[in-house]
C-alpha positions in Angstrom: 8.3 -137.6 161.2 7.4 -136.2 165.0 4.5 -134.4 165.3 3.3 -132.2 168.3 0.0 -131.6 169.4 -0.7 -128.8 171.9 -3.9 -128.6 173.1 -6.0 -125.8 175.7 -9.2 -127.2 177.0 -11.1 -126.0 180.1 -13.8 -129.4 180.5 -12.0 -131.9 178.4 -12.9 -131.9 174.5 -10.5 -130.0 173.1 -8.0 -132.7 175.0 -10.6 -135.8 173.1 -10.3 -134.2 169.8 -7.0 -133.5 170.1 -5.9 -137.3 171.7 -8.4 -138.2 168.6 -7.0 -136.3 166.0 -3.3 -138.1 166.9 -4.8 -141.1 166.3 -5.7 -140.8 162.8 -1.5 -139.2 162.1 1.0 -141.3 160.7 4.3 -141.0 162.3 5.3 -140.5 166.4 2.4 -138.1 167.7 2.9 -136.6 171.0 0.2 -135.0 172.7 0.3 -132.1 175.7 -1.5 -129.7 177.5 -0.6 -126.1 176.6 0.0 -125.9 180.7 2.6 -128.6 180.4 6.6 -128.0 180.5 8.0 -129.4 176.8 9.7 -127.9 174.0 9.1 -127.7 170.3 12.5 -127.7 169.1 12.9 -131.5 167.9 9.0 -131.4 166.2 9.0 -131.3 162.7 5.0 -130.6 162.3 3.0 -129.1 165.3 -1.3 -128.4 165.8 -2.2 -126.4 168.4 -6.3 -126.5 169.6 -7.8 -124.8 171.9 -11.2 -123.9 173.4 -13.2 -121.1 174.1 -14.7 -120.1 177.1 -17.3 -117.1 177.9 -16.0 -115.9 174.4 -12.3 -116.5 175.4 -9.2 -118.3 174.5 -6.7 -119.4 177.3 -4.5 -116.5 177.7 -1.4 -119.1 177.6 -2.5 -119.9 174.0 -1.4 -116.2 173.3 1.9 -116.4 175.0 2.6 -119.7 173.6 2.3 -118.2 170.1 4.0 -115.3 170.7 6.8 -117.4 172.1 7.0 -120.1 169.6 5.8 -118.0 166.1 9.0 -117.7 164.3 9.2 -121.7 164.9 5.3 -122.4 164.3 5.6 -120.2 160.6 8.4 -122.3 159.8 6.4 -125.8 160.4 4.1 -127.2 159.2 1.2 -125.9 161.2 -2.4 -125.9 162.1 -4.8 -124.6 165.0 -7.9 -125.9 165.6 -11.0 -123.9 167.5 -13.2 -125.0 169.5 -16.8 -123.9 170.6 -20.7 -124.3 171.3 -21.2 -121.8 168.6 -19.4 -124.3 166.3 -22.7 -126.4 166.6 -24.6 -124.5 164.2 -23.3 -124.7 160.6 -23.0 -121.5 159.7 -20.3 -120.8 162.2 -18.3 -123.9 162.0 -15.8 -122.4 160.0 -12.5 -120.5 160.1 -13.9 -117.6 158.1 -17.6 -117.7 160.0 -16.7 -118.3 163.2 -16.1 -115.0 164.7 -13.8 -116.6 167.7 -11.0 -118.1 165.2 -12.2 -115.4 163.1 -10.5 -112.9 165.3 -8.2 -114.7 166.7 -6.4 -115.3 163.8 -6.3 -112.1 162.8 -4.7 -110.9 166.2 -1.8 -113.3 165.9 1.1 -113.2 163.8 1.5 -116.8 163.3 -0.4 -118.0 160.2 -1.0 -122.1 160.2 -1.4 -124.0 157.2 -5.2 -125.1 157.9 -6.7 -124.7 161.0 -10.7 -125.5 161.7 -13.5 -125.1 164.3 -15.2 -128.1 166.0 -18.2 -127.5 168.2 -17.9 -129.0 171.2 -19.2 -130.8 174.0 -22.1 -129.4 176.8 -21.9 -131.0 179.7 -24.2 -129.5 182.3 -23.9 -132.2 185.1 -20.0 -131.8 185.3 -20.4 -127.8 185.3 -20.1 -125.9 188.8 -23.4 -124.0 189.8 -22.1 -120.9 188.5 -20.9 -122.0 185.0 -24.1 -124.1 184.3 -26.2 -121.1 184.9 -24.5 -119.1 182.7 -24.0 -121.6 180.6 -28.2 -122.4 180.3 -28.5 -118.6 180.6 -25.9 -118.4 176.5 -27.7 -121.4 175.5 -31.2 -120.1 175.9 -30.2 -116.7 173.9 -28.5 -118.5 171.6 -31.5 -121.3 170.6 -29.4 -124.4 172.3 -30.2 -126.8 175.2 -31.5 -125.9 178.4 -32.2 -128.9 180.1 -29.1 -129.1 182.7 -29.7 -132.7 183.0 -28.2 -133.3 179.9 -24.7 -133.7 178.1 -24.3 -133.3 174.3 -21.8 -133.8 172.3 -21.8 -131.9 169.0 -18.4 -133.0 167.5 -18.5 -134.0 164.3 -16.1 -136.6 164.1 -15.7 -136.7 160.4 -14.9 -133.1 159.9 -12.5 -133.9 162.9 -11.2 -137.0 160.9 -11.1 -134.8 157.6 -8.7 -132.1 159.2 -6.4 -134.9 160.5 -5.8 -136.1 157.1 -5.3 -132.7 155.4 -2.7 -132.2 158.0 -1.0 -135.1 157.9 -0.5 -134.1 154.4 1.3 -131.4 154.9 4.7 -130.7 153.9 
């Protein structure tokens, strides 16, 4: 059993949950960037994560999709979300977070499961730009502010749970 992992991230979690999630699978995993050259044909299950940023997927997520539905509706399939807003618990679902929310709605593929992991801030690795409107969401939103800091927010066992659900797909 070959599964394929395709993953968007902008400052690196979605590519650690992702690299993570492969290591709880049974069978060959392989993992790639959505921005990578590779082909799905000779997968037989695929997940595909991706992050959000400024209240936006990757635009190659949607052309990756729209390329590959037919072939992700016949798989076994899953997508993963990722987000700050994921940190607070009611929004760390498919159904209440309104990024996967949406998204899945706009998209003609339907996966099997999918979930939402909050992710990582990282406010020393940001550019001056993005960590100032970054601190700017965060301070609307009730999260952290001091730009010293990075916190993760993944929750590794919900992470660990959606690896296992998938690998029992059929």
């Amino acid at each position: 059993m070959k599964t394929l992992i395709v993953y968007s991230s902008h400052d690196g979690q979605t590519k650690k949950i992702a690299e993570f999630i492969a290591s709880k699978l049974s069978g060959n995993v392989e993992v790639r960037s959505i921005s990578e050259t590779f082909s799905c044909d000779n997968v037989d299950k695929i997940i595909i994560g991706a992050s959000i940023r400024y209240g936006y997927f990757n635009k190659q997520l949607y052309k990756f999709i729209k390329k590959n539905t037919a072939l992700l509706n016949d798989k076994p399939s899953a997508f993963f979300g990722v987000n700050l807003t994921a940190r607070k618990e009611d929004k760390n679902t498919p159904e209440t977070n309104v990024y996967v929310r949406k998204f899945l709605q706009r998209i003609y593929w339907q996966p099997r499961c999918s979930a939402v992991f909050a992710g990582a801030l990282l406010y020393p690795r940001y550019t001056w730009f993005d960590r100032t409107m970054i601190k700017f969401i965060m301070q609307i939103t009730g999260g952290e502010t001091d730009t010293s800091k990075e916190i993760e927010y993944t929750n590794w066992d919900k992470v660990a749970e959606f690896a296992l659900e998938f690998d029992m797909l059929d």
